[in-house]
RODO-259026 format. One record per residue (C-alpha): residue number from 1; residue in three letters; x, y, z. Coordinates in steps of 0.05 Angstrom, whole numbers, plus 5000, padded with zeros to 4 digits. Layout:
# residues N
REC  seq  type     X     Y     Z
REC  NUM   Ala     X     Y     Z
...
***
This chain:
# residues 297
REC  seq  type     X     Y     Z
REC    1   Unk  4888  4628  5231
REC    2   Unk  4878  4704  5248
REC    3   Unk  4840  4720  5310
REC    4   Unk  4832  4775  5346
REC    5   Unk  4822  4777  5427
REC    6   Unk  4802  4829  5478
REC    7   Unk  4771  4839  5546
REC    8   Unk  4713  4876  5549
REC    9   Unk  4726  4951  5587
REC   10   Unk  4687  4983  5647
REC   11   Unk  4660  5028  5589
REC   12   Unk  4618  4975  5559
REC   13   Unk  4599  4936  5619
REC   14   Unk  4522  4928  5606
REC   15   Unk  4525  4947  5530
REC   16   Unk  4505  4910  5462
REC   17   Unk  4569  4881  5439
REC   18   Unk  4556  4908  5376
REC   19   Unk  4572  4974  5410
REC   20   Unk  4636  4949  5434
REC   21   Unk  4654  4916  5361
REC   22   Unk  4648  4991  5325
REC   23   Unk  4666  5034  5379
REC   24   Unk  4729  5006  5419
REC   25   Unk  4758  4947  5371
REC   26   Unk  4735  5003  5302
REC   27   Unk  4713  4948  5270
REC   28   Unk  4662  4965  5197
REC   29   Unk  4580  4955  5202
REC   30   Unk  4599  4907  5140
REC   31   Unk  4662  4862  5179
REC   32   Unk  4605  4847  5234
REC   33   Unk  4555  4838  5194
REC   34   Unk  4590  4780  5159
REC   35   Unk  4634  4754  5223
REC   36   Unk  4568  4744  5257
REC   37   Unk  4530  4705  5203
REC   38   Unk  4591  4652  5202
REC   39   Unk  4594  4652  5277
REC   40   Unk  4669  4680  5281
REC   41   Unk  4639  4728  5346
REC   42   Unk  4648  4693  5403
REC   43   Unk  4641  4719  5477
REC   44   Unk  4675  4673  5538
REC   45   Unk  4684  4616  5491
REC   46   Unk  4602  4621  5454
REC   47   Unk  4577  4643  5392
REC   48   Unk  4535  4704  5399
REC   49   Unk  4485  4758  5368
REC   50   Unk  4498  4822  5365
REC   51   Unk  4443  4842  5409
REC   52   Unk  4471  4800  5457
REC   53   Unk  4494  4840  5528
REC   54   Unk  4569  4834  5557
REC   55   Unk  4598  4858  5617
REC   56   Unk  4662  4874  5648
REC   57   Unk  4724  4824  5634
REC   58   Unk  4683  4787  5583
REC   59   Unk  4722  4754  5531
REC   60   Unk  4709  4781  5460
REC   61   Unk  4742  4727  5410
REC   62   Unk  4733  4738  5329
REC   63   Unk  4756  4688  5278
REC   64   Unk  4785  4746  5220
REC   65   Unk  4789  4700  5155
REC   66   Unk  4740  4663  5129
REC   67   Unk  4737  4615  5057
REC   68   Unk  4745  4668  5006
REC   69   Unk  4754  4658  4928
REC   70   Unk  4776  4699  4872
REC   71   Unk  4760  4704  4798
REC   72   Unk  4829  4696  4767
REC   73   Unk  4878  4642  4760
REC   74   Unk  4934  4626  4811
REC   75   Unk  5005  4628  4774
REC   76   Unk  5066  4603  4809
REC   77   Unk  5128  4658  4799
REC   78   Unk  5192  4676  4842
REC   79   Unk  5158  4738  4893
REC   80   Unk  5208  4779  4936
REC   81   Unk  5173  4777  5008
REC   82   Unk  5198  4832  5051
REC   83   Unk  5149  4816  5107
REC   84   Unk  5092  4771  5123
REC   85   Unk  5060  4758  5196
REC   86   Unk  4978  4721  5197
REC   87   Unk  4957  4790  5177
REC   88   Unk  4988  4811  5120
REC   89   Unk  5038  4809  5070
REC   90   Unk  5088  4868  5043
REC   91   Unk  5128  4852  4980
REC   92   Unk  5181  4883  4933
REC   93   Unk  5146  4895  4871
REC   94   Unk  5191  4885  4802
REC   95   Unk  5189  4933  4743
REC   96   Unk  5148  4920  4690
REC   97   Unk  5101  4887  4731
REC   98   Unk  5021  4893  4729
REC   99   Unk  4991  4880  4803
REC  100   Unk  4920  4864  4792
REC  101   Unk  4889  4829  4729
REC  102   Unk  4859  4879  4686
REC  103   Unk  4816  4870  4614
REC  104   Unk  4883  4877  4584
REC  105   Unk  4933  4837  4634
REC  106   Unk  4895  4772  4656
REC  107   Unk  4959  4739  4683
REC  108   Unk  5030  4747  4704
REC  109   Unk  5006  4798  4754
REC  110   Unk  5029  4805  4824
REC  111   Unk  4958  4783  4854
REC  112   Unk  4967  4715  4797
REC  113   Unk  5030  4688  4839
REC  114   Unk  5006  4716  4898
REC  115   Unk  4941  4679  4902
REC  116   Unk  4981  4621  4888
REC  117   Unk  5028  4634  4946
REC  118   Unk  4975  4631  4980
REC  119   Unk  4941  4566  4965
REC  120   Unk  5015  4524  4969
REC  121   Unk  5028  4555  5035
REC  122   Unk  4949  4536  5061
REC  123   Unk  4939  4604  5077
REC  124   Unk  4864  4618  5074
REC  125   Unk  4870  4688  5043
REC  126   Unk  4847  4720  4980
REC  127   Unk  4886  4789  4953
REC  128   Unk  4875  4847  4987
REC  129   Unk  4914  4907  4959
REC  130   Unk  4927  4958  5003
REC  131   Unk  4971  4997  4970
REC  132   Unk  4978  5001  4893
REC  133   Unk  5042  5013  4839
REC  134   Unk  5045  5034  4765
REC  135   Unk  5065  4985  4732
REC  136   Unk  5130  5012  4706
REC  137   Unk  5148  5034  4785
REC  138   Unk  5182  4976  4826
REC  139   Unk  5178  4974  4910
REC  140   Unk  5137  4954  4958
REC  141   Unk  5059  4937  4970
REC  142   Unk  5023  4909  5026
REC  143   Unk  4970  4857  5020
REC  144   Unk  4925  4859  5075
REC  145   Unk  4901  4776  5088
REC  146   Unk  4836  4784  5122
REC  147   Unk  4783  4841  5120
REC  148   Unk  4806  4870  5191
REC  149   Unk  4873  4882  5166
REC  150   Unk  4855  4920  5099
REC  151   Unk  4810  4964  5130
REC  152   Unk  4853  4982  5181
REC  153   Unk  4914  4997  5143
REC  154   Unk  4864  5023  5088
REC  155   Unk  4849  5075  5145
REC  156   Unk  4922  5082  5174
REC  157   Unk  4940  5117  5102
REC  158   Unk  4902  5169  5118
REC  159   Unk  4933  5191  5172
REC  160   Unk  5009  5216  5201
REC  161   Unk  5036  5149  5219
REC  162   Unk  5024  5119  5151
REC  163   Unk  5093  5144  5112
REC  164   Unk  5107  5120  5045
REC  165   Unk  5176  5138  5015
REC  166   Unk  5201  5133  4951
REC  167   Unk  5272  5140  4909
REC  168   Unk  5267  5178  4843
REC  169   Unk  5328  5200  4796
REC  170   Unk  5311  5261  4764
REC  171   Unk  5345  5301  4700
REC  172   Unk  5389  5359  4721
REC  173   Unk  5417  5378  4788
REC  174   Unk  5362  5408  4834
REC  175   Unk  5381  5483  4861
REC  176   Unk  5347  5472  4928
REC  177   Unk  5362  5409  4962
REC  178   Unk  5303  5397  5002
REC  179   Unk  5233  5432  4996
REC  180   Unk  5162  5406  4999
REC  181   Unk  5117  5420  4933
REC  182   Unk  5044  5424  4945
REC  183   Unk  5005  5434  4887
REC  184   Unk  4934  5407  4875
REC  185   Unk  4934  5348  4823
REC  186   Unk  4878  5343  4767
REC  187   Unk  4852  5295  4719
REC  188   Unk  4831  5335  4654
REC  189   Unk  4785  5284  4622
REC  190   Unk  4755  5220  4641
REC  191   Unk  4796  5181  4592
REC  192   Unk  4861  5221  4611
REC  193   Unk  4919  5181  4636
REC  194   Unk  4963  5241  4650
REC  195   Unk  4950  5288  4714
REC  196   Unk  4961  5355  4709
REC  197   Unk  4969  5416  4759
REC  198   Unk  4913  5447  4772
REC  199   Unk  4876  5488  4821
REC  200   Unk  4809  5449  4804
REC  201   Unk  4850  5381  4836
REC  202   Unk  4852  5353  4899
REC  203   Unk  4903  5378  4948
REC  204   Unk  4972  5344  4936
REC  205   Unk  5042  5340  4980
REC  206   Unk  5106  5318  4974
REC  207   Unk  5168  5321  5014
REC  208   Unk  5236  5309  4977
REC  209   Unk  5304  5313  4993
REC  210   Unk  5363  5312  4943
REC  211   Unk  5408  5252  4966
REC  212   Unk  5470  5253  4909
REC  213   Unk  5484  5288  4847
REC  214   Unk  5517  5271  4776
REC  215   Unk  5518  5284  4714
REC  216   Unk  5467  5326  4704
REC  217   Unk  5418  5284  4738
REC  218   Unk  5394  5281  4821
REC  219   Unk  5384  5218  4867
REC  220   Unk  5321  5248  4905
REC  221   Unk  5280  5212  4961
REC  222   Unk  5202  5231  4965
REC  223   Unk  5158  5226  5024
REC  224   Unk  5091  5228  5004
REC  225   Unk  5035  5273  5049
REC  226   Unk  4979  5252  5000
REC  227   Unk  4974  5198  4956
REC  228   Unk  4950  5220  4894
REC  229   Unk  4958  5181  4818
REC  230   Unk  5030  5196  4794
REC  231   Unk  5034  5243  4841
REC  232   Unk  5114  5244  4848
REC  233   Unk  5122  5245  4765
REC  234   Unk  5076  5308  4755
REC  235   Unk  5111  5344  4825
REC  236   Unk  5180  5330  4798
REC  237   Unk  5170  5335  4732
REC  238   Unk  5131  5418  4748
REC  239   Unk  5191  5436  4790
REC  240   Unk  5231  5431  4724
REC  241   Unk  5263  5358  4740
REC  242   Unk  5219  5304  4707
REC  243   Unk  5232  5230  4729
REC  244   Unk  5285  5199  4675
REC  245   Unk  5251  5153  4628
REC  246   Unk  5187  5185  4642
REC  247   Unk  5154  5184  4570
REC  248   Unk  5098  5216  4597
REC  249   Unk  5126  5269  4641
REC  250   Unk  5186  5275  4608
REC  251   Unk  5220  5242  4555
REC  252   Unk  5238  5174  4547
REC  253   Unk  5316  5148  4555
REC  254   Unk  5315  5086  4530
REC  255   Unk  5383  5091  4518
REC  256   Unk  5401  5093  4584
REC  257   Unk  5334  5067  4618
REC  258   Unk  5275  5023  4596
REC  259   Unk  5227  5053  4646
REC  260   Unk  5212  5115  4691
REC  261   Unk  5274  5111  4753
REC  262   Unk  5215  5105  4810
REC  263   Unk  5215  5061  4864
REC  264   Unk  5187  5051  4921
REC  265   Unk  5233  5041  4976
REC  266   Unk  5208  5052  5047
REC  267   Unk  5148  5037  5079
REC  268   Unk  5136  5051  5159
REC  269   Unk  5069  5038  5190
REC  270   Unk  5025  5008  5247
REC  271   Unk  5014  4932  5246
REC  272   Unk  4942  4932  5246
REC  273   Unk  4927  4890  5305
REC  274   Unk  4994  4893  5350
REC  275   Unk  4998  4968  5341
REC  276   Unk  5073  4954  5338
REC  277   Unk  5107  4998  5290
REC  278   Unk  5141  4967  5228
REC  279   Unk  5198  4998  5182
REC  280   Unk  5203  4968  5111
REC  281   Unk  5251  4980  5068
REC  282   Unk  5272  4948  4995
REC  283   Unk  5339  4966  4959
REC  284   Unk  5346  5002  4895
REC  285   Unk  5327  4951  4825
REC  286   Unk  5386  4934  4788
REC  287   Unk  5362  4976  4730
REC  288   Unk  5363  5029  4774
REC  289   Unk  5437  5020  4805
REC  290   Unk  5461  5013  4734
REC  291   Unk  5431  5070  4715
REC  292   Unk  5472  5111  4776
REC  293   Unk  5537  5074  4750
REC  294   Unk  5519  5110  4675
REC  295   Unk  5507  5187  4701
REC  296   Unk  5575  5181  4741
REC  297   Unk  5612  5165  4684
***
């Protein structure tokens, strides 16, 4: 069970604890809102309003899950857990893999064996994405468990301390070896898949960094500023250096690969309620070490 604990500041002596909820623990209008009609607020060991006053060293004790359910079907597969504490849950992603249900994939998704993970294990949790993949790009997600711990990561991406890296091998050998590309990322039609470069498009950053060379072909990692849909393809693929096996941004190589050579390798962020700093990382696909082994030949 997820809690979260505190000790009520010289700030707030006096004060609604409402007050203290939103202003020093950050938590939404909407998290209260529910943790208070369930009675998960407690203050020196009693449920309370949120009207209700506290004072200096009170005792401010919340209860973060509650019985949730979700409307798709629990599916038992092999998942690659990278991390997991009461708060959430970070796994390695496989190619080819969709991660939420859709009108089109209603099972074999990530969230299927997921939500089943969660029911053998009696963990009390539905799926919480807080991070999402293409479905052709492998790496890692995190699951937030409880409503605490997606908004707060939800909000960490926003900022500097939330870094997500990725690996990408490109076509050709790249003439600078580190640069960062920003260029604005658009969506040309509603019904669009592909993104385009475009000053009408939200602002878009990426760091990269050329790690080897072969045969005509780069080992670059990414660090993305802005998250932005396929924002990595259309940045590599405008500098002149598409993604191999990038149908869309490039050409495909099925010869050599069955899918775009993306993954998503590092993550490094804030756990949301120790504050302690975690470094993630998940090694290349075997498609993708294989497909090294080909361009040095």
């Amino acid at each position: 069970m997820s809690t979260l604990t505190s000790k009520v500041t010289k700030e707030y002596d006096g004060r609604k604890i409402r007050e203290y909820l939103k202003g020093e623990l950050n938590l939404s209008t909407r998290l209260i809102r529910s943790a208070s009609l369930d009675k998960r607020i407690k203050v020196n060991g009693s449920a309370v309003k949120m009207n209700h006053v506290i004072y200096f060293n009170d005792e401010i004790w919340i209860k973060l899950s509650k019985p949730e359910t979700q409307d798709f079907e629990p599916e038992k597969m092999d998942l690659d857990i990278v991390y997991e504490d009461e708060d959430i849950v970070v796994l390695n992603k496989k190619p080819f893999m969709v991660v939420h249900p859709t009108r089109s994939h209603q099972s074999g998704t990530l969230a299927n064996g997921l939500l089943y993970y969660f029911k053998e294990s009696k963990q009390n949790c539905i799926v919480r994405l807080v991070s999402r993949l293409d479905m052709n790009t492998s790496g890692l997600i995190i699951i937030g468990k409880n409503q605490y711990a997606h908004m707060t990561l939800s909000n960490e991406m926003k900022g500097d301390n939330f870094k997500k890296r990725y690996l990408a091998i490109v076509h050709g050998i790249m003439e600078l070896k580190q640069g960062t590309i920003d260029a604005p990322i658009y969506r040309p039609a509603e019904d669009s898949i592909k993104r385009v470069i475009d000053e009408r498009g939200q602002k878009s950053i990426t760091h990269y960094k050329v790690l080897e060379t072969y045969n005509n072909a780069s080992l670059v990692e990414c660090l993305l500023e802005t998250g932005r849909t396929h924002q990595i393809r259309v940045h590599l693929s405008s500098l002149g250096h598409p993604i191999i096996g990038d149908s869309l941004y490039g050409k495909s190589d099925e010869e050599i690969i069955s899918r775009q050579a993306l993954h998503a390798f590092g993550l490094d962020f804030l756990s949301p309620k120790t504050k302690k700093q975690l470094s993630l990382r998940a090694e290349l696909p075997s498609d993708m070490k294989e497909l090294i082994e080909k361009l040095k030949e």
